[in-house]
Backbone as CSV, one residue per row, in Angstrom:
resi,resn,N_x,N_y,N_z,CA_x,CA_y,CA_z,C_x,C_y,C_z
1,UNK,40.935,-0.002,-16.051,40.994,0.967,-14.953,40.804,0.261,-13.617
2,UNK,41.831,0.295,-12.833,41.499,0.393,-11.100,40.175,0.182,-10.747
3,UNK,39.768,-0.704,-9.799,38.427,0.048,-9.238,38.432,-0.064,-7.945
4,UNK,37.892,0.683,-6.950,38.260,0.595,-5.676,37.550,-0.261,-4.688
5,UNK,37.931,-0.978,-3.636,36.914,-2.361,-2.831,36.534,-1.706,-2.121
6,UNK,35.569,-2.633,-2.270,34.044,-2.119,-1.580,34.177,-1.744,0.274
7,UNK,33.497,-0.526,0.359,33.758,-0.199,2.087,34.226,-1.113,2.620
8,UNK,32.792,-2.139,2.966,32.818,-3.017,3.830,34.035,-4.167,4.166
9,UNK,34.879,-3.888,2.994,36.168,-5.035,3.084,36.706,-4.531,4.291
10,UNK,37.469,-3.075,4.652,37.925,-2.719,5.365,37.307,-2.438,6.745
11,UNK,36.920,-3.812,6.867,36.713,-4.038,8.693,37.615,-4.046,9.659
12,UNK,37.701,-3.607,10.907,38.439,-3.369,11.751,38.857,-4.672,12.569
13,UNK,39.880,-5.393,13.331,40.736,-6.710,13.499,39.350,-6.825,14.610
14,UNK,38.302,-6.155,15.370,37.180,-6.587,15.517,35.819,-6.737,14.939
15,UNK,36.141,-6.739,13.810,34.503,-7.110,12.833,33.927,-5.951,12.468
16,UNK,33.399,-4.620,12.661,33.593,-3.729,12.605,34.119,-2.511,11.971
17,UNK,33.169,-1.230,11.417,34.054,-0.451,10.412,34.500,0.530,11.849
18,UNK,35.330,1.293,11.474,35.887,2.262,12.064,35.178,3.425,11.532
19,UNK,34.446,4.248,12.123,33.503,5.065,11.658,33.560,6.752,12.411
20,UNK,34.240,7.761,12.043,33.589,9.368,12.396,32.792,9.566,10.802
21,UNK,32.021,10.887,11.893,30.710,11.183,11.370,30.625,12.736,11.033
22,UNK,31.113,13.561,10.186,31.603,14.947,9.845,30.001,15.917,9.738
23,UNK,29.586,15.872,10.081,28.171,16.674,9.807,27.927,18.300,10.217
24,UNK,27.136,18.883,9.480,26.323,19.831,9.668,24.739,20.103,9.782
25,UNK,24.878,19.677,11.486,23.668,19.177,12.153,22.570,19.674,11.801
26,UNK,22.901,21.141,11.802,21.172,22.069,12.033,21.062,22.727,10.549
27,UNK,21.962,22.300,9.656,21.498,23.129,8.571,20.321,22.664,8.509
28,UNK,19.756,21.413,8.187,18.699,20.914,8.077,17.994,20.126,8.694
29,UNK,17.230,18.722,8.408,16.572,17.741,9.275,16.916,16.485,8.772
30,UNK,17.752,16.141,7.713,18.448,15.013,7.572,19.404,14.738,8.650
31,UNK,20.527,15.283,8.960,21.816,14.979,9.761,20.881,14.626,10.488
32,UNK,20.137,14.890,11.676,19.658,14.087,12.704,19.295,12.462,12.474
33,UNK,18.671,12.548,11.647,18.068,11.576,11.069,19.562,10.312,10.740
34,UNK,20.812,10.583,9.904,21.552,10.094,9.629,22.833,10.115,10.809
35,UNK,22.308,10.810,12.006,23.637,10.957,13.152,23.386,9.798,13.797
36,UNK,21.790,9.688,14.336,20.738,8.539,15.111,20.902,7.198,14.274
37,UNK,20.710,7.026,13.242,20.633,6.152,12.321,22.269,5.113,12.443
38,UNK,23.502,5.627,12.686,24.757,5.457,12.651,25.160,4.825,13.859
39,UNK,24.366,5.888,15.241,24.980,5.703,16.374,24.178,4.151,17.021
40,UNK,22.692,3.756,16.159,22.150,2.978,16.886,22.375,1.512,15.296
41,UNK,23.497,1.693,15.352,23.998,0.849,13.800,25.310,0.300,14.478
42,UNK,25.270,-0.007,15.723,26.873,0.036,16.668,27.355,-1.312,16.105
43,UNK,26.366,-2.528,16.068,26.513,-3.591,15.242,27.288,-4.234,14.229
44,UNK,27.753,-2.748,13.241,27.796,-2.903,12.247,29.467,-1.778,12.488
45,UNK,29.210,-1.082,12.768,29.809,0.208,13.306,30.388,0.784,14.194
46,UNK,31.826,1.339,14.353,32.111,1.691,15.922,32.222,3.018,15.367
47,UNK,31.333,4.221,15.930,31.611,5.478,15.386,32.565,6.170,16.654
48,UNK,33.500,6.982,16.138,34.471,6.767,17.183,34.359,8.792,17.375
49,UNK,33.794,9.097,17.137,33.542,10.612,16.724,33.161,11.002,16.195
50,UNK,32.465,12.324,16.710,31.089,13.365,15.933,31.524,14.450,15.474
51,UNK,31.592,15.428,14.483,32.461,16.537,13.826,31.442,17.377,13.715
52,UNK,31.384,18.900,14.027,30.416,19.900,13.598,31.093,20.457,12.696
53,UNK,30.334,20.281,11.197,30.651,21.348,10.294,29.970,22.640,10.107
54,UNK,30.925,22.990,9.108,30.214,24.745,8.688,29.084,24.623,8.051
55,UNK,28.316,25.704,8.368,27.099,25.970,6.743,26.890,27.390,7.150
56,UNK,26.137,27.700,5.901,25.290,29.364,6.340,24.432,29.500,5.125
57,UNK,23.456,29.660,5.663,21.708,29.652,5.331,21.238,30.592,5.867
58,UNK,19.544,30.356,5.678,18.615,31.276,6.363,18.853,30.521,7.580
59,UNK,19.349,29.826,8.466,19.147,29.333,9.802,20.779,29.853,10.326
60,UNK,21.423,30.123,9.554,22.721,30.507,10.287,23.587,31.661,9.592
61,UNK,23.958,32.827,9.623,24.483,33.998,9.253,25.708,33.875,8.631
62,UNK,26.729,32.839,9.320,28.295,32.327,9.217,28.082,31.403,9.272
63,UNK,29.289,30.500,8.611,29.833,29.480,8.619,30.337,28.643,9.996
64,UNK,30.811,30.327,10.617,30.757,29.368,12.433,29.521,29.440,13.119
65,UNK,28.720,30.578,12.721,27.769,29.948,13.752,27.201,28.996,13.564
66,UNK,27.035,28.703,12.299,26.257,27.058,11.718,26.740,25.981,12.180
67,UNK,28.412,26.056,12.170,29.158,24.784,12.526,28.859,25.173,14.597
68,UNK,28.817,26.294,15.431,28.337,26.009,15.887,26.502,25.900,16.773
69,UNK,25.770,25.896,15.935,24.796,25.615,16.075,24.421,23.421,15.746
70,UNK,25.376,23.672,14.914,25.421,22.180,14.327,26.121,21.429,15.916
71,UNK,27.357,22.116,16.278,27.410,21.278,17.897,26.505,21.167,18.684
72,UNK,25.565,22.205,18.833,25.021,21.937,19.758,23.695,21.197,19.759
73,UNK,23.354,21.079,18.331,22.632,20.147,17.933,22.669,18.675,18.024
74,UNK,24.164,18.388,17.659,24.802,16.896,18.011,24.954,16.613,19.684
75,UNK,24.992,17.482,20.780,24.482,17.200,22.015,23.396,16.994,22.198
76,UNK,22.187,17.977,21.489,21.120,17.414,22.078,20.093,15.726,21.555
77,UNK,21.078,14.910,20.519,20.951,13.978,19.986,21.775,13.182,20.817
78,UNK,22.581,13.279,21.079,23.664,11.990,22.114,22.908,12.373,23.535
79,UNK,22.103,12.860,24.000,21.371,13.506,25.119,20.108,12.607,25.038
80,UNK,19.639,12.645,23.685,18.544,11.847,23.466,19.005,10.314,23.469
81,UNK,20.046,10.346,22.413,20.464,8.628,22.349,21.155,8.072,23.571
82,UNK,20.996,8.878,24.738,22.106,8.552,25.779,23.279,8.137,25.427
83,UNK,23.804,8.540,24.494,25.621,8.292,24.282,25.919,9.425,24.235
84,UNK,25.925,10.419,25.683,26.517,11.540,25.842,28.376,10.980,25.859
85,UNK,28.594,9.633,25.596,30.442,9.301,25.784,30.826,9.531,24.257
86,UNK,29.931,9.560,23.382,30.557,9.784,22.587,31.224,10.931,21.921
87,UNK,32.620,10.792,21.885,33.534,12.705,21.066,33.029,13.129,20.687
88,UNK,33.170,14.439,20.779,32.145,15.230,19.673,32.932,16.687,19.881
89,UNK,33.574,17.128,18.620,33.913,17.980,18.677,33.764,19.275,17.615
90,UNK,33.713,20.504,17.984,33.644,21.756,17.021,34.666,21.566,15.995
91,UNK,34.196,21.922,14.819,35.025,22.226,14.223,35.312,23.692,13.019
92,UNK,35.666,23.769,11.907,35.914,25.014,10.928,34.990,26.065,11.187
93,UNK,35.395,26.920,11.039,34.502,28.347,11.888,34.455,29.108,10.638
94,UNK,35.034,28.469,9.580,34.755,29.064,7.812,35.114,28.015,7.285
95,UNK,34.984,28.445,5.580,35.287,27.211,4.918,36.384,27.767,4.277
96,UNK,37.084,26.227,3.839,38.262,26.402,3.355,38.432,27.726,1.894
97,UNK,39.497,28.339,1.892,39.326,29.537,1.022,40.314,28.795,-0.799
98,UNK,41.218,28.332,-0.527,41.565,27.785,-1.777,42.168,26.090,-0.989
99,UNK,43.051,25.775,-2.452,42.918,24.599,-2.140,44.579,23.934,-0.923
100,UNK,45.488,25.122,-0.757,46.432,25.162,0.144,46.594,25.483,1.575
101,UNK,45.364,26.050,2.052,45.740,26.771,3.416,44.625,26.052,3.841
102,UNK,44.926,24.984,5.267,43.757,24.395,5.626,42.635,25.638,6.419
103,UNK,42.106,24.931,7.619,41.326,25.861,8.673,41.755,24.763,9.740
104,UNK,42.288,24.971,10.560,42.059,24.369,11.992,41.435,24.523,12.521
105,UNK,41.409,23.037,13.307,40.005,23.354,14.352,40.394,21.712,15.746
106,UNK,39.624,21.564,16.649,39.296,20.296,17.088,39.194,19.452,16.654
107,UNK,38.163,19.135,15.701,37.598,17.985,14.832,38.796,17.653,13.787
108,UNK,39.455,18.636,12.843,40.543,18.167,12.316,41.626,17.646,13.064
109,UNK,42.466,18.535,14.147,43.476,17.328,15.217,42.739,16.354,15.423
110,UNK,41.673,15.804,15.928,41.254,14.949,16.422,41.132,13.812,14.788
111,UNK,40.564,14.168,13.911,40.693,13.281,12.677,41.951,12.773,12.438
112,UNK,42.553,14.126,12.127,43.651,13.053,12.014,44.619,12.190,12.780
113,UNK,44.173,12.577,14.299,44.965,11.497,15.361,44.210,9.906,15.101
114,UNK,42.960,9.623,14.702,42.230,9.023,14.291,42.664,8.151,13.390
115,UNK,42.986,9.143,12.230,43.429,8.789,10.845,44.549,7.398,11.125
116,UNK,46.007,8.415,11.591,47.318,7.716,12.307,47.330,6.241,12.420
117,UNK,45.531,6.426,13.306,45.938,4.713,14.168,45.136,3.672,13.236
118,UNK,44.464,4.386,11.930,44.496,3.105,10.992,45.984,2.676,10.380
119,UNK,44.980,1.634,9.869,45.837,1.166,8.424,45.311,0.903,7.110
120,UNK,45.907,0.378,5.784,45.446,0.508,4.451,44.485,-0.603,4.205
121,UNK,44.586,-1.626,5.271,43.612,-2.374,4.932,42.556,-2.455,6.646
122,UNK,42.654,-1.616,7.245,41.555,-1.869,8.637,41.270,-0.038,8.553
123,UNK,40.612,0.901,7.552,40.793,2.244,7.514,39.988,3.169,8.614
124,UNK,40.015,3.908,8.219,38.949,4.582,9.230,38.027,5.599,8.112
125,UNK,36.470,5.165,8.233,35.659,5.884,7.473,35.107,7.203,7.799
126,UNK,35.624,7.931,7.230,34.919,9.179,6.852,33.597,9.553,6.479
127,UNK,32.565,9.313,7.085,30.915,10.016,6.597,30.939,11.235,6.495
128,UNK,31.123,11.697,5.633,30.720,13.399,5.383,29.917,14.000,4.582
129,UNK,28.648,14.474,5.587,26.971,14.654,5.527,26.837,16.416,4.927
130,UNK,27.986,16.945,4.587,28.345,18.736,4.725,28.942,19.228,3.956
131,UNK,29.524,20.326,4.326,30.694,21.448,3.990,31.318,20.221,4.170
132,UNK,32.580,20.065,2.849,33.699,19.079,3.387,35.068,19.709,4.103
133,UNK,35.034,21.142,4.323,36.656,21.709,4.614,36.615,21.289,5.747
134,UNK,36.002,20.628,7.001,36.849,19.767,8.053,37.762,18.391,7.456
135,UNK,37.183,17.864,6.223,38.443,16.817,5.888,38.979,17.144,4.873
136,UNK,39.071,18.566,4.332,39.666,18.737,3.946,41.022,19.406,4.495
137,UNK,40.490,20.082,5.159,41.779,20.626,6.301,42.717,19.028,6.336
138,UNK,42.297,18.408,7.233,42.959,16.948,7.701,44.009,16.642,6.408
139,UNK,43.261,16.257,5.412,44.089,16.085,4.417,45.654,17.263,3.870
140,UNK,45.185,18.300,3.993,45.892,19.279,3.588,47.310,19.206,4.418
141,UNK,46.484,18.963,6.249,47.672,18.894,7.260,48.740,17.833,7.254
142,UNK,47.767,16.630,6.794,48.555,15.134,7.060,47.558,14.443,5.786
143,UNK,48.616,14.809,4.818,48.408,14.073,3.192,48.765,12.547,3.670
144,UNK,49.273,11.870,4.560,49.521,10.543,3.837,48.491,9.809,5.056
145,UNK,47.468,10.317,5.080,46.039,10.077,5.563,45.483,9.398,4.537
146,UNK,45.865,9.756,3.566,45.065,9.432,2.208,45.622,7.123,2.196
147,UNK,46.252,7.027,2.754,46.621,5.759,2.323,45.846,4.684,3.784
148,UNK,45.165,5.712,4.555,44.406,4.763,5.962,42.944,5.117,6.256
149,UNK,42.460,5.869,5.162,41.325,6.469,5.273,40.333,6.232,3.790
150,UNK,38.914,6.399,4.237,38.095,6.435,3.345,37.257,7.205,3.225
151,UNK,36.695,8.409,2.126,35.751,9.105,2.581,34.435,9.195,2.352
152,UNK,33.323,8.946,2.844,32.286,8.334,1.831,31.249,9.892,2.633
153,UNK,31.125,10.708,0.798,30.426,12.242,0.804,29.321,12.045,0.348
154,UNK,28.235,13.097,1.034,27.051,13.393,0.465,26.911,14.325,0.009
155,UNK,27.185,14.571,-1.584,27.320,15.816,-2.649,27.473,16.312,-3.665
156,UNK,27.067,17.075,-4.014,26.943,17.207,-5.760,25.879,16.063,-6.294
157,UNK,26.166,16.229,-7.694,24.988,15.457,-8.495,26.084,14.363,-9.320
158,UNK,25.447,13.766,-9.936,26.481,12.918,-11.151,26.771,13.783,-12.019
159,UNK,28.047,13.591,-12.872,29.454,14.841,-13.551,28.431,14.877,-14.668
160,UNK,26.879,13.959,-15.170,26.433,14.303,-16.405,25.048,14.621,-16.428
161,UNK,25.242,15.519,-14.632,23.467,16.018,-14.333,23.494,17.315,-15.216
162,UNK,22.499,17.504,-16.074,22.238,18.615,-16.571,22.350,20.545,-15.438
163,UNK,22.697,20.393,-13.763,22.642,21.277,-13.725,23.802,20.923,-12.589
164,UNK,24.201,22.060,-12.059,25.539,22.081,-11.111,25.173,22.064,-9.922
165,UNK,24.292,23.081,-9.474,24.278,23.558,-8.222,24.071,22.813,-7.216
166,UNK,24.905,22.453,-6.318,24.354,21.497,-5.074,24.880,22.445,-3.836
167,UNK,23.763,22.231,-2.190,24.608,22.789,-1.321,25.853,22.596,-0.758
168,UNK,25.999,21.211,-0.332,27.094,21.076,0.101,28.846,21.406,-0.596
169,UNK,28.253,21.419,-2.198,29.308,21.160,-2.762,30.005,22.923,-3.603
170,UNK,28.722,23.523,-3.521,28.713,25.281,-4.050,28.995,25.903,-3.093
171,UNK,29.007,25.610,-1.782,29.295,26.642,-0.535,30.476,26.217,-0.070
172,UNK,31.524,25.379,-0.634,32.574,24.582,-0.225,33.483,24.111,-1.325
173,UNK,33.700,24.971,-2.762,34.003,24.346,-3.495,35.458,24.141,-3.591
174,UNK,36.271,25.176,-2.934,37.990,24.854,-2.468,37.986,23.306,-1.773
175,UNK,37.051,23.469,-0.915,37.205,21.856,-0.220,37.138,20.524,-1.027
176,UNK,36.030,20.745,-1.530,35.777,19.247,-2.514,36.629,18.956,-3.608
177,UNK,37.045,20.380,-4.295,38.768,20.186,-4.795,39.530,19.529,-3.832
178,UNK,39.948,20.075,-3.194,41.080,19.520,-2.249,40.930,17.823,-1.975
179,UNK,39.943,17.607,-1.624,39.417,16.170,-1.551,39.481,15.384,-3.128
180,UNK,38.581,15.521,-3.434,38.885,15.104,-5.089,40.475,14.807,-5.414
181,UNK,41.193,15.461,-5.470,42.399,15.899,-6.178,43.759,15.064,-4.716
182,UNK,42.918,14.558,-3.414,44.292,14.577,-2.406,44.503,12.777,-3.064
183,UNK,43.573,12.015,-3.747,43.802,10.662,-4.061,43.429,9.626,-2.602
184,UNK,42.621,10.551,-1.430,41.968,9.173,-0.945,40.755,8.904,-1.202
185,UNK,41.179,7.616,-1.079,39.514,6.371,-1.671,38.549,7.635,-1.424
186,UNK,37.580,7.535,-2.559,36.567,8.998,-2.437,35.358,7.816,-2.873
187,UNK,34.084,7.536,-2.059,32.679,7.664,-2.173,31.741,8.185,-2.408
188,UNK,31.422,8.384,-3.219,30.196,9.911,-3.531,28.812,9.314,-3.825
189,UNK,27.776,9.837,-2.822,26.270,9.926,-3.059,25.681,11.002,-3.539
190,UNK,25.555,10.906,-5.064,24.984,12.134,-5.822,23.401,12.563,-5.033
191,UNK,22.950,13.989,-5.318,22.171,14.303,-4.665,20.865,13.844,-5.517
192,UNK,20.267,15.028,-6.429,19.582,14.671,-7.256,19.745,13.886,-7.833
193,UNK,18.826,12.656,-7.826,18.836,11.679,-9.014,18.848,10.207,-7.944
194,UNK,19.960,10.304,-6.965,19.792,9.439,-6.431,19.429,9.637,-4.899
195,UNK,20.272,10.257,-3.666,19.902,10.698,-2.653,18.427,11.484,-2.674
196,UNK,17.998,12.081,-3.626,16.595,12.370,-3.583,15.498,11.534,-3.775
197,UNK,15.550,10.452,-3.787,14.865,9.021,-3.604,14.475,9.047,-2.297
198,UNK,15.434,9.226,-1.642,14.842,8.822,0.110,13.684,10.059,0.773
199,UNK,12.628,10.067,-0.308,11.776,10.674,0.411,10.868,10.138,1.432
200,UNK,10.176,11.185,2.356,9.446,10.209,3.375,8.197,11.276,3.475
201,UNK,7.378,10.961,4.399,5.657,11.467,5.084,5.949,11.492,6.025
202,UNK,5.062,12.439,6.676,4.916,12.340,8.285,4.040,11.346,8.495
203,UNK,2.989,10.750,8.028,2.647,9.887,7.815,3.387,8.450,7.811
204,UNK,4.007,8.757,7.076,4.974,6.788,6.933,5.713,6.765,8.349
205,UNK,6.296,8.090,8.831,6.991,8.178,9.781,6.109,7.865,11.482
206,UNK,5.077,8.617,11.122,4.372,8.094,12.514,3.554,6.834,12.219
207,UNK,3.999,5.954,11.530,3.094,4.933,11.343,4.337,3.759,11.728
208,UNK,5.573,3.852,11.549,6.433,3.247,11.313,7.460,3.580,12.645
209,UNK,7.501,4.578,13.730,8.423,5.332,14.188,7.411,5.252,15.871
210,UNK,8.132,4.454,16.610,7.375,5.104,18.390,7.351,6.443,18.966
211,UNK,6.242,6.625,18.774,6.520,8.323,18.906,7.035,8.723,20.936
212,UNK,6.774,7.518,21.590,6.437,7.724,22.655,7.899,7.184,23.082
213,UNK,9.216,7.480,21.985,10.633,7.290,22.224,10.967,8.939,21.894
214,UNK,12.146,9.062,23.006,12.422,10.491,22.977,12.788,10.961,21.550
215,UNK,13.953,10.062,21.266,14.514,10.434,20.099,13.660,10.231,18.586
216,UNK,12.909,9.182,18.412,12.454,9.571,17.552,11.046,10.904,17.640
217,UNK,9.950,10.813,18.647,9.886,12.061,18.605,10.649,13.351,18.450
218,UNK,11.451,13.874,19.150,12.587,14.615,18.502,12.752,14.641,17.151
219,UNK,12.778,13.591,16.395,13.447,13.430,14.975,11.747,14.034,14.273
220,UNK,10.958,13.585,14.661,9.613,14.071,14.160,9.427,15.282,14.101
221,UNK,9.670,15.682,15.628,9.578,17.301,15.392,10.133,18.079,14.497
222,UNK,11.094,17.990,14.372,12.034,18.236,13.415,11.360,18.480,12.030
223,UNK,11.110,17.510,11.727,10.848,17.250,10.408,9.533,18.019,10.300
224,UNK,8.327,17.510,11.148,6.934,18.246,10.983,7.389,19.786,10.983
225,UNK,8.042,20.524,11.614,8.434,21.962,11.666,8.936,22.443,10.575
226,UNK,9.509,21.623,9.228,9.953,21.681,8.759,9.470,21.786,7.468
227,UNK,7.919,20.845,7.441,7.097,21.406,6.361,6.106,21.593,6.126
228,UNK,5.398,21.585,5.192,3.853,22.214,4.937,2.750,21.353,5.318
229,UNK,1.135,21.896,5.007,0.207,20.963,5.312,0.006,20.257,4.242
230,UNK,-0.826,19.081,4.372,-1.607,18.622,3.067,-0.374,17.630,2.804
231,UNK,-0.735,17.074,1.153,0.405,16.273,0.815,1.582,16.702,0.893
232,UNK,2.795,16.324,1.471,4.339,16.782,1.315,5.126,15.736,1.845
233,UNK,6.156,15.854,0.961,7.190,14.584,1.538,7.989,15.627,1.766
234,UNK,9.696,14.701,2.341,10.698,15.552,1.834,12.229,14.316,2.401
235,UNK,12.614,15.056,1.248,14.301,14.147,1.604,14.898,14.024,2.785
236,UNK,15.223,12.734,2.733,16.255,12.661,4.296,17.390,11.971,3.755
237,UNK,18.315,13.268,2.947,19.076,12.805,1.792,20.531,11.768,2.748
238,UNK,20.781,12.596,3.902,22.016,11.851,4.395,22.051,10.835,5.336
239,UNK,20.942,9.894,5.105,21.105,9.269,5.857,21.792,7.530,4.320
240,UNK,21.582,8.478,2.734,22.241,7.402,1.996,23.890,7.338,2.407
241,UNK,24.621,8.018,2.982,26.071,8.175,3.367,26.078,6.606,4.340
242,UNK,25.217,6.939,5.211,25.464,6.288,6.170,25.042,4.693,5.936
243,UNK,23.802,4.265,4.976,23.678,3.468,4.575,24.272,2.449,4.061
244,UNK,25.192,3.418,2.710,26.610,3.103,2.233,27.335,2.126,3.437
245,UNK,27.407,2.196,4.289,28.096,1.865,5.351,27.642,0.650,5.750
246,UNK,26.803,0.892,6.674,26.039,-0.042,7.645,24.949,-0.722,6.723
247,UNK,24.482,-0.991,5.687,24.079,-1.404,5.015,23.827,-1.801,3.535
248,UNK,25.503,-2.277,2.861,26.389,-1.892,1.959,25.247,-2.453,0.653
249,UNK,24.619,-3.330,0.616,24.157,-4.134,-0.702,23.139,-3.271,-0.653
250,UNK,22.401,-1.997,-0.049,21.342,-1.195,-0.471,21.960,0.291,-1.423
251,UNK,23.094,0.082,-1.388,23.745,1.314,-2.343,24.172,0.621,-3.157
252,UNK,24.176,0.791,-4.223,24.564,0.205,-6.273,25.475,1.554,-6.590
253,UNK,26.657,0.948,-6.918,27.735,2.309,-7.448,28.400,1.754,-8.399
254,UNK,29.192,2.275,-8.611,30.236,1.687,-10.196,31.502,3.027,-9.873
255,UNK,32.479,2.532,-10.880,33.532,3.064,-10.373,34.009,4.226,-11.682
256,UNK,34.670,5.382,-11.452,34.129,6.630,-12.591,35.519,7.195,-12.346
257,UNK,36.460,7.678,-13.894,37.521,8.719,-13.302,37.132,9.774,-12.189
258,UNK,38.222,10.239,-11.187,37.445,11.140,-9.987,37.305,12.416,-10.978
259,UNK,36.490,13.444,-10.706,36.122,14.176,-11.923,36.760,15.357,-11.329
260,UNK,37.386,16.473,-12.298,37.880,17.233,-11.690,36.906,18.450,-11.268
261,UNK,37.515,19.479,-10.434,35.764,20.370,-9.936,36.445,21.518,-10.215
262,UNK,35.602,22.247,-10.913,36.056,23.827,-11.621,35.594,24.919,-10.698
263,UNK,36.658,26.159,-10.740,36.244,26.790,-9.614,34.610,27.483,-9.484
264,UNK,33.941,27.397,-10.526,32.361,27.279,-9.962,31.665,25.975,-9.396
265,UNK,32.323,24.893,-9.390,31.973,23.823,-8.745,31.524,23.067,-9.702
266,UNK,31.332,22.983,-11.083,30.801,22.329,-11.749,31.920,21.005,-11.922
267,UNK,32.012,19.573,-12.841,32.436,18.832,-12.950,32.930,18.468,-14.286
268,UNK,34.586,18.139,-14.218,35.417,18.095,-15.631,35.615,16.983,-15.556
269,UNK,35.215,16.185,-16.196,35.190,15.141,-16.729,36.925,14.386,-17.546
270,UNK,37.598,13.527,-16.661,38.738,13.660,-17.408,39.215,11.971,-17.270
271,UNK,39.426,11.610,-18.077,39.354,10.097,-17.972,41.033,9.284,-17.598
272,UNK,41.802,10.796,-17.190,43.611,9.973,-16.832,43.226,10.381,-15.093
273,UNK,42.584,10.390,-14.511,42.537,10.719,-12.973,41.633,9.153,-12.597
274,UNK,42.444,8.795,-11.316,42.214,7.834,-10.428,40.889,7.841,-10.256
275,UNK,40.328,6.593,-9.652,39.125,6.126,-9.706,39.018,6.317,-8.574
276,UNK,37.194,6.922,-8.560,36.224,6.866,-7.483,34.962,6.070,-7.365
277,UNK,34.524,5.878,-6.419,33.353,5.596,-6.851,31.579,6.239,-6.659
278,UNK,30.887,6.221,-7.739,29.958,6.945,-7.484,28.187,6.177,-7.091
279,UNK,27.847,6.440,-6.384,26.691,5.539,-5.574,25.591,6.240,-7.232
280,UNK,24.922,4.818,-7.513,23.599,5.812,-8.728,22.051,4.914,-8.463
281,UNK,22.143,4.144,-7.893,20.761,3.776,-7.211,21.015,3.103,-5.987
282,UNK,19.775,3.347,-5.197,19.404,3.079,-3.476,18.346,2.291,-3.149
283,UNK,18.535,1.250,-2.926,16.817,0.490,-2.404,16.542,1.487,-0.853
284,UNK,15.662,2.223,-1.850,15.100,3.389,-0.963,14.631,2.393,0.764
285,UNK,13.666,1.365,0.428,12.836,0.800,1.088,13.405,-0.004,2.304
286,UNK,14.403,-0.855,1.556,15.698,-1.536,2.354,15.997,-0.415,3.457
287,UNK,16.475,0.397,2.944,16.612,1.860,3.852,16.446,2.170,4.952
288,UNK,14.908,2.297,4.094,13.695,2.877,5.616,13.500,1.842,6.640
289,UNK,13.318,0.266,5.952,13.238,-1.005,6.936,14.150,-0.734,7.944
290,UNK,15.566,-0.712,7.673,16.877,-1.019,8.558,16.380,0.036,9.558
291,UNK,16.552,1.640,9.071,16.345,2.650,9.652,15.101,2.264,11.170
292,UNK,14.318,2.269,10.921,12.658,2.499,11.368,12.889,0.735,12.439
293,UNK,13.607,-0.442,12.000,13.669,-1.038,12.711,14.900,-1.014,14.111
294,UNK,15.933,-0.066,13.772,16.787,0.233,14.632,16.442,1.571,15.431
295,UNK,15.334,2.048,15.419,14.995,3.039,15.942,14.070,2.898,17.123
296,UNK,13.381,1.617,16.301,12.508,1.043,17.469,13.151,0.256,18.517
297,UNK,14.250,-0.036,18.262,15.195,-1.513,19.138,14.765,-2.755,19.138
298,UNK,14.502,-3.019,17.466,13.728,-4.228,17.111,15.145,-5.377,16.327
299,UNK,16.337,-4.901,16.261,17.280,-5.641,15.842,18.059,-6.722,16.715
């Protein structure tokens, strides 16, 4: 079987990955964590655009207001990181409904004008921290995206986790079909099992983190608001997407038929479909080092 090369081959004719960043800012307190983490990773990284996706939770009613609450979340982070230059645009105001009719939006024209000006071996990476129907739209509009692009998702579990349910991947499941099934290079960071490794403390965080920097205060707040007293950790699952990336030898993956996704979202297992690859351990620690030292401006 095929197996697909590793991100990092596809550097850009300046050293460099070609990097947008598809997120759904405010569902939670990871995306911040993994937007900051990316933008101050320039080193490694030219992120060339910020995408608000959909969600809807107890913090958002619709799918658009989430995607936009999620914009305006990604301003007040490029506000903090002072890279108010960087794009940043709205995008899907719902999620995709089956696997033929995209959703337009900003963020999709803009992807795929993006897409265009790669090529098969200098691509342009896809981080997608969310709802995937902003690349999935893209794909749907301009299928032969699939031959200049890469998409590296934070979602679902591995095809042989004893249970299905994940958010990103149950509130979006036309999309992650569509993706799955369009045949570009697909990356996947399972949730449970592996992305749930990257737990943290408020503790490790103010011990490790200048509080007396806007942005990572900001990122603190966040998080302290976010949970209980006494002992508690909690995941800062997407910032393994981004890791994948900017710090390729801390993600361990292997390469797996792409699995097919049933319309409850669960995973069919089918061994004549093209290869993906699936991330299954994280040097959690490696992680937090890179993270916590680029936050401080110690690189």
């Amino acid at each position: 079987m095929n197996t697909l090369r590793d991100i990092s081959l596809h550097l850009s004719s300046g050293g460099k990955l070609r990097v947008v960043l598809d997120t759904d800012t405010f569902n939670e307190i990871d995306d911040q964590f993994a937007l900051a983490y990316l933008l101050r990773s320039s080193d490694k990284a030219e992120t060339e655009a910020i995408y608000a996706a959909p969600f809807k939770n107890d913090r958002a009613d619709s799918a658009g207001e989430g995607m936009e609450k999620s914009f305006e979340e990604i301003e007040r982070l490029l506000n903090r990181l002072e890279r108010n230059e960087v794009p940043h645009y709205r995008g899907a105001k719902q999620f995709l409904s089956d696997s033929i009719t995209p959703v337009g939006s900003e963020a999709v024209d803009d992807m795929i004008r993006r897409a265009m000006t790669a090529t098969e071996s200098e691509r342009l990476n896809i981080i997608a921290i969310g709802a995937i129907t902003n690349v999935a739209s893209a794909l749907l509009l301009k299928p032969e995206i699939v031959d200049r692009c890469n998409v590296i998702w934070l979602g679902g579990h591995h095809p042989e986790y004893p249970f299905d349910f994940e958010f990103n991947l149950s509130g979006d499941v036309a999309a992650v079909r569509t993706v799955y099934d369009s045949g570009v290079p697909l990356y996947v960071v399972p949730c449970e099992g592996v992305a749930s490794h990257l737990r943290v403390s408020r503790e490790e965080l103010s011990a490790f983190l200048d509080l007396s920097d806007p942005l990572s205060s900001f990122l603190y707040k966040r998080f302290s608001e976010y949970g209980s007293e006494g002992v508690w950790t909690k995941e800062i699952w997407d910032i393994s997407a981004v890791a994948w990336v900017v710090l390729p030898e801390s993600v361990k993956s292997y390469s797996i038929p792409t699995p097919r996704v049933a319309e409850d979202g669960s995973y069919i297992v089918d061994q004549r479909r093209p290869p993906c690859r699936f991330a299954y351990k994280l040097n959690r620690d490696a992680i937090y080092r890179d993270l916590f030292t680029r936050f401080n401006g110690d690189f």
